[in-house]
C-alpha positions as CSV (number, residue, x, y, z in Angstrom):
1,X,124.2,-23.5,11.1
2,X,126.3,-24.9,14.1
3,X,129.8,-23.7,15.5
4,X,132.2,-25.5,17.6
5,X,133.4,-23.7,20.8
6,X,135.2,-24.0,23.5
7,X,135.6,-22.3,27.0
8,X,138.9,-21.8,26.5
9,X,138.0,-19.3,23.8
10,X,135.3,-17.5,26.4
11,X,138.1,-18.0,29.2
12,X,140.3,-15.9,27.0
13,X,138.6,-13.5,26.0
14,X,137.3,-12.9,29.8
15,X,140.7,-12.7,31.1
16,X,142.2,-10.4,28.1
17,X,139.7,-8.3,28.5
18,X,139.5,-8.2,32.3
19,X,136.1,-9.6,33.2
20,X,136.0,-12.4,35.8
21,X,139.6,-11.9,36.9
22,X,138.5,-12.7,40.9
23,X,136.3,-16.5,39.1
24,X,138.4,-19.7,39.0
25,X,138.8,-21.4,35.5
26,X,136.5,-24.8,37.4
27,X,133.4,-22.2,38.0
28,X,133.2,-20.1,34.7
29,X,133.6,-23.8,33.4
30,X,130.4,-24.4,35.4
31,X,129.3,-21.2,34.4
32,X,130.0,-21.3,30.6
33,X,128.0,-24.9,29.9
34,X,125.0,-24.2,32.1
35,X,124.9,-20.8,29.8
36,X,125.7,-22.8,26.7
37,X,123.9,-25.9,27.3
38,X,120.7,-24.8,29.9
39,X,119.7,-21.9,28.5
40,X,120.9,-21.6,24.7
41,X,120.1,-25.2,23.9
42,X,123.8,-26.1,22.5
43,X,125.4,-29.5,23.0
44,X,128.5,-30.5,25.2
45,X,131.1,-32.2,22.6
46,X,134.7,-33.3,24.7
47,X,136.8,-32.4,26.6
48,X,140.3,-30.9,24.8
49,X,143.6,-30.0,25.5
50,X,144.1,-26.2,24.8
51,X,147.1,-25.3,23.0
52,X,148.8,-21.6,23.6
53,X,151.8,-20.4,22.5
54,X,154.3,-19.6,24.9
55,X,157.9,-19.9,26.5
56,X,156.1,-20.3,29.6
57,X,153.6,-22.0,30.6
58,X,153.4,-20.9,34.2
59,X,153.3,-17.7,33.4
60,X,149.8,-18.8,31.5
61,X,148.1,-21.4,32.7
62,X,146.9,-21.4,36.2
63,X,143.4,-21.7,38.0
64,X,142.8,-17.9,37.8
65,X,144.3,-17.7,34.0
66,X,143.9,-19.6,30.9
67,X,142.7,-23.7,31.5
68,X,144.9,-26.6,30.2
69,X,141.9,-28.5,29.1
70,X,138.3,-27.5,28.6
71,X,135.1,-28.5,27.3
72,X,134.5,-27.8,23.8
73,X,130.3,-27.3,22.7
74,X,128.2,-26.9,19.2
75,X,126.1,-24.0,19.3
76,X,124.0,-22.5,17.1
77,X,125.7,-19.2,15.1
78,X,123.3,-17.0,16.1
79,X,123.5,-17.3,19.7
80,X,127.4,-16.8,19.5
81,X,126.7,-12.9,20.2
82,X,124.4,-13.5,23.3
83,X,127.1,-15.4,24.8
84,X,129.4,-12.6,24.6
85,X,126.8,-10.0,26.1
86,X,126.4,-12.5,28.7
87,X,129.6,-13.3,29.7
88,X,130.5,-9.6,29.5
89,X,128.4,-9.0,32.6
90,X,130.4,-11.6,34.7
């Protein structure tokens, strides 16, 4: 079984729960498809706006807080859990 994912979902969770505060959105982008892609074995899907509800968007969205766009990717359920342990470390 396959899920759809994105890295604005990983790039959330990493900056609500305070991991990766001091890594741009472009390199945990890097970082989140060569862990996705290179060493789980998912797929890269498209590119897609991200959509977060706000008043302000600058307040938001910024290189060092949540993207404006980002690559979404098909992985495999059971690897969704070693993503998390491995973006926990970051």
């Amino acid at each position: 079984m396959k899920i759809k994912i994105g890295a604005d979902e990983l790039i959330l969770w990493l900056r609500k729960n305070g991991v990766a505060v001091n890594i741009g959105n472009k390199e945990l982008g890097a970082k989140i498809r060569e862990l996705i892609c290179d060493k789980l074995g998912g797929k890269k899907l498209a590119k897609e706006d991200c959509y977060w509800i706000t008043d302000n968007e600058d307040e938001i969205i910024g290189e060092y807080k949540l993207s404006q766009r980002a690559m979404q990717y098909e992985l495999a359920v059971d690897k969704v859990s070693t993503v998390y342990k491995e973006i926990s470390t970051w």
